[in-house]
C-alpha positions as CSV (number, residue, x, y, z in Angstrom):
1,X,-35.2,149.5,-40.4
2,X,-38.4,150.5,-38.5
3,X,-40.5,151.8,-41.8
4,X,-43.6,151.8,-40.1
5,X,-42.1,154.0,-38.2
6,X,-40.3,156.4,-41.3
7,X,-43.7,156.2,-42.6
8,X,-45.6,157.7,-39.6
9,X,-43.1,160.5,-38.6
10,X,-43.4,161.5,-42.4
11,X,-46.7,161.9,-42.8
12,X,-46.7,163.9,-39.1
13,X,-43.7,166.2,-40.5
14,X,-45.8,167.1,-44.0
15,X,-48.9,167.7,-41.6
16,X,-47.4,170.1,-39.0
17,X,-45.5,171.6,-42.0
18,X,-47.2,171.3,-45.0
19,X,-44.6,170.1,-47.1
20,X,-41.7,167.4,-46.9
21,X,-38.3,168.1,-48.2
22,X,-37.0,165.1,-50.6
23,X,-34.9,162.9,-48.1
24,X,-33.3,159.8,-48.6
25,X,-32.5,157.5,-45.4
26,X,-29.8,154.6,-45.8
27,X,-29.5,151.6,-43.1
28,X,-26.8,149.9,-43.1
29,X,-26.0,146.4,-42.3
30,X,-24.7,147.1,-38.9
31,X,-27.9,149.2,-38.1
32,X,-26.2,152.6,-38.1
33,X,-28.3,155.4,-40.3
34,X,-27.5,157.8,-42.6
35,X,-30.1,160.7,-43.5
36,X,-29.4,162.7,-47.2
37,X,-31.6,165.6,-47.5
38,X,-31.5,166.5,-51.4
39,X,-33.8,169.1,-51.6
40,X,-33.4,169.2,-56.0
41,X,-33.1,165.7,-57.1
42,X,-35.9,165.2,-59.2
43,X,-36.1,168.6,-60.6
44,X,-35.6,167.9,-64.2
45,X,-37.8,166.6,-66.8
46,X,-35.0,164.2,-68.0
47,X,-35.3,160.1,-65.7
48,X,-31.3,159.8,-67.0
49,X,-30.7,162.8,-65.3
50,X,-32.7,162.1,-62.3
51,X,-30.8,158.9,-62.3
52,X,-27.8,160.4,-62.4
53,X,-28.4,162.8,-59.7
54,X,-29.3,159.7,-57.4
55,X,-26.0,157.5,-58.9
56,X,-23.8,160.8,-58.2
57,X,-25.3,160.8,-54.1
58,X,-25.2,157.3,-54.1
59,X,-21.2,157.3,-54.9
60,X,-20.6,160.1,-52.3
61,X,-21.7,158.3,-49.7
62,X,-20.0,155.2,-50.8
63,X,-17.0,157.1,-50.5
64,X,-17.5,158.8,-47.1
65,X,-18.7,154.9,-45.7
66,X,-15.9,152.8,-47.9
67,X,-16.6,150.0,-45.6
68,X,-20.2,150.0,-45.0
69,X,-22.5,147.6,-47.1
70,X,-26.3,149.0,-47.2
71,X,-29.3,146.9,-46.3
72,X,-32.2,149.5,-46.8
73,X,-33.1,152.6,-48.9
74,X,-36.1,154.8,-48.6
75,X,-36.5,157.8,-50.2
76,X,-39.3,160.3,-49.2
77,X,-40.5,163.0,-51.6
78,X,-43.8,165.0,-52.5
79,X,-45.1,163.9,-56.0
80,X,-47.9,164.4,-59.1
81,X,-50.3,161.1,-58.8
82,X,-52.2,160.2,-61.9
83,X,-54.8,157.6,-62.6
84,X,-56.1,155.9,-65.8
85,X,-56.8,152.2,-66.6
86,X,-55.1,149.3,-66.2
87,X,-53.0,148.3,-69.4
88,X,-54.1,151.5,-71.4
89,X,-51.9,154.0,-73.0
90,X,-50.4,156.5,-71.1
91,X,-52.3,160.1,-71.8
92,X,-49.6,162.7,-70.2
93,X,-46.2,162.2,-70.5
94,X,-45.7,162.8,-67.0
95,X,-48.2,163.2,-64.0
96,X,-47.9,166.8,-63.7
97,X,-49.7,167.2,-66.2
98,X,-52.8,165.6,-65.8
99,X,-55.6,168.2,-65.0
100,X,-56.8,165.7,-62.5
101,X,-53.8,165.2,-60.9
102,X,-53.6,164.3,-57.7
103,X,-50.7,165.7,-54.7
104,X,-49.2,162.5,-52.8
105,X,-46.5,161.9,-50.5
106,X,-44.9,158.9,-52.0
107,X,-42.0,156.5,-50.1
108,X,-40.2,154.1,-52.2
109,X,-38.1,151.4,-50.5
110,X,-34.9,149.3,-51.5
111,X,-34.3,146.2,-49.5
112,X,-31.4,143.7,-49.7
113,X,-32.3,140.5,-48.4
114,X,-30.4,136.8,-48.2
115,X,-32.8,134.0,-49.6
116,X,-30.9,130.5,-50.2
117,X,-27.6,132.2,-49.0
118,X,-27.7,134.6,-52.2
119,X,-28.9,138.8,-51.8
120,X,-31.6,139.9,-53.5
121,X,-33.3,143.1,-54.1
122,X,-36.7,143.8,-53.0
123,X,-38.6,147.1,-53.8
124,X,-42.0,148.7,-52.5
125,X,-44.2,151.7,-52.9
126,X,-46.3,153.6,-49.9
127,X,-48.5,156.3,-51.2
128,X,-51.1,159.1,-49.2
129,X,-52.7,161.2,-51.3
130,X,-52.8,164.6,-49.8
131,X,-56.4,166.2,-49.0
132,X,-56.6,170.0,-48.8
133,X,-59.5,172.3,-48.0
134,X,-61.0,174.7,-49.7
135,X,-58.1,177.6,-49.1
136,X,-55.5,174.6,-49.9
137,X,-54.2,174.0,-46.5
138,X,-53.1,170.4,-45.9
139,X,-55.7,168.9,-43.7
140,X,-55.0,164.6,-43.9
141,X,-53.1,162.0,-46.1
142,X,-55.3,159.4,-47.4
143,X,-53.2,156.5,-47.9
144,X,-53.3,154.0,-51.1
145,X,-50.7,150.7,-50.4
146,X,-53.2,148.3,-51.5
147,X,-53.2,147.4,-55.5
148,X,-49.9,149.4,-56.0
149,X,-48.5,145.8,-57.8
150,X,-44.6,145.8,-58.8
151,X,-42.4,148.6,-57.9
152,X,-39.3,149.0,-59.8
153,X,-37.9,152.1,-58.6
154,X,-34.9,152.6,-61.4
155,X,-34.0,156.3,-59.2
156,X,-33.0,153.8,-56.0
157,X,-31.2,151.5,-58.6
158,X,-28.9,154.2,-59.4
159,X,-28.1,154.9,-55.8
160,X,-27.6,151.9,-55.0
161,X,-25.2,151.3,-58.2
162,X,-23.6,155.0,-57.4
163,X,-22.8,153.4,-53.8
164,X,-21.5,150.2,-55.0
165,X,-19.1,152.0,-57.7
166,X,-17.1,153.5,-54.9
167,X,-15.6,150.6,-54.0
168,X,-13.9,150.2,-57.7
169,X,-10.5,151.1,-58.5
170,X,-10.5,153.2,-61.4
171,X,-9.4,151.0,-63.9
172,X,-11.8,149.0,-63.0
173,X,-14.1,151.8,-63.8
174,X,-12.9,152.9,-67.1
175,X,-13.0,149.0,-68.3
176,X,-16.8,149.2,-67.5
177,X,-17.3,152.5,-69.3
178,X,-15.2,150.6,-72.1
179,X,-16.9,147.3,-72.5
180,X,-20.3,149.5,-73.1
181,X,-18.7,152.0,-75.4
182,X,-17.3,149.0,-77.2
183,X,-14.1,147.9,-79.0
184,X,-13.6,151.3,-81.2
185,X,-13.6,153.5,-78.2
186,X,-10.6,155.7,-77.9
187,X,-8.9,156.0,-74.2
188,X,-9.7,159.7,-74.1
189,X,-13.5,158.7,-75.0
190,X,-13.0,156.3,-71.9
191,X,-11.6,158.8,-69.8
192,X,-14.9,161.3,-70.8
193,X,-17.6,159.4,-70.4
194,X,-16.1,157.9,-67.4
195,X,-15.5,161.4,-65.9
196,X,-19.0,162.1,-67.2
197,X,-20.3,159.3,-64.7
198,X,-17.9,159.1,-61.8
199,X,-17.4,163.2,-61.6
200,X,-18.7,164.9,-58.8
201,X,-21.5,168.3,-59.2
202,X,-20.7,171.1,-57.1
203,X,-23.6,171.5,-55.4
204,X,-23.4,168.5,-52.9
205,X,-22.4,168.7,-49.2
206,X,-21.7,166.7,-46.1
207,X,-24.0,163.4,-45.0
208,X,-24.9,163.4,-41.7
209,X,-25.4,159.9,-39.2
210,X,-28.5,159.5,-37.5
211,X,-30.1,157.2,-34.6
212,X,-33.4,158.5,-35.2
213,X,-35.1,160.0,-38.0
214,X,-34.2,164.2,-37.7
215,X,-36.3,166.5,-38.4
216,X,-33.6,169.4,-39.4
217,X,-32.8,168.4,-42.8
218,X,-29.1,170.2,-43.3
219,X,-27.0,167.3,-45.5
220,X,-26.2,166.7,-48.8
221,X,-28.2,170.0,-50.0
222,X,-28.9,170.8,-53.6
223,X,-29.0,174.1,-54.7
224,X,-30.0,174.1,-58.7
225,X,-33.6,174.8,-59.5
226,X,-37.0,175.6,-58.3
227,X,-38.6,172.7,-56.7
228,X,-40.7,171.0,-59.0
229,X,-42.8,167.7,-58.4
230,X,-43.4,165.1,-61.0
């Protein structure tokens, strides 16, 4: 995957346009593309739903691509940034609502990679701060990779376990959702909660490949909420 190059055209689009739509680009390991515009994922206050959103997208496309094995992940999405000291409490529950909050366009990346013939995952962060003038029109992205440290993005976790969970039968599935309900589950709690997980929302649509990185975002729209940046 050519991020340097997901990178640049993504900080041209937000420029021409003034906003980015949340988009989430899959590579997989035979180097064909997939591009998921999701225009609501993050709009909700709750990470397990967030999580969920991404684990329910994730599984779709494992089902449209039952053969495919992914390599890459980045997803691509205007957010809060807020800064305090290293190792200190945190003030605000969530960025937003820091008054000195800052607007970013923030990429986080999901790599699988072979070291000493096992895959591992490998996660990073690219962050440009978003400058406006003084009638807060988008003029330049100041960019902030350096001293970004660990990423552990637990959104692209879910994806990538949505994905994988495609390609298990479903009693495979309802022994998972068993073994962490434990021993006293009932089969109909089994068949809930796994129905809870695996069950598709209605307000997802078609995935669409890619060779390059469109600008026409028309897949995999969400339709649920005002847009809302955390």
């Amino acid at each position: 995957m050519h991020l340097d190059k997901i990178i640049q055209i993504a900080k041209e689009h937000i420029l021409k346009h003034g906003r980015h739509m949340p988009e989430i680009i899959v590579e997989f390991d035979d180097q064909e593309m997939r591009i998921l515009a999701v225009p609501d994922i993050v709009n909700s206050d709750s990470n397990i739903e967030k999580q969920h959103n991404f684990f329910t997208v994730g599984r779709m496309l494992g089902e449209k691509e039952p053969d495919a094995n992914i390599k890459h992940i980045v997803f691509i999405v205007e957010a809060w940034l807020s800064r305090q000291p290293h190792n200190a409490p945190r003030t605000y529950a969530l960025p937003s609502q820091d008054p000195n909050r800052k607007e970013c366009l923030l990429i986080t990346t999901l790599d699988i990679v072979t070291k000493d013939d096992k895959e591992h995952i490998e996660q990073g962060m690219h962050l440009a701060e978003m400058i406006r003038d003084g009638s807060g029109n988008l003029i330049d992205l100041l960019s902030h990779d350096t001293g970004i440290g660990e990423v552990k993005s637990k959104l692209l976790l879910a994806f990538l376990a949505g994905f994988s969970s495609a390609k298990l039968t479903k009693q495979q599935r309802e022994d998972m959702i068993a073994s962490v309900l434990g021993a006293d589950a009932t089969g109909e709690e089994v068949q809930r909660f796994s129905k809870m997980v695996y069950g598709h929302t209605p307000y997802m649509a078609e995935v669409f490949p890619a060779n390059d990185i469109p600008r026409k975002r028309t897949s995999m729209q969400y339709r649920k909420t005002k847009k809302r940046r955390k």
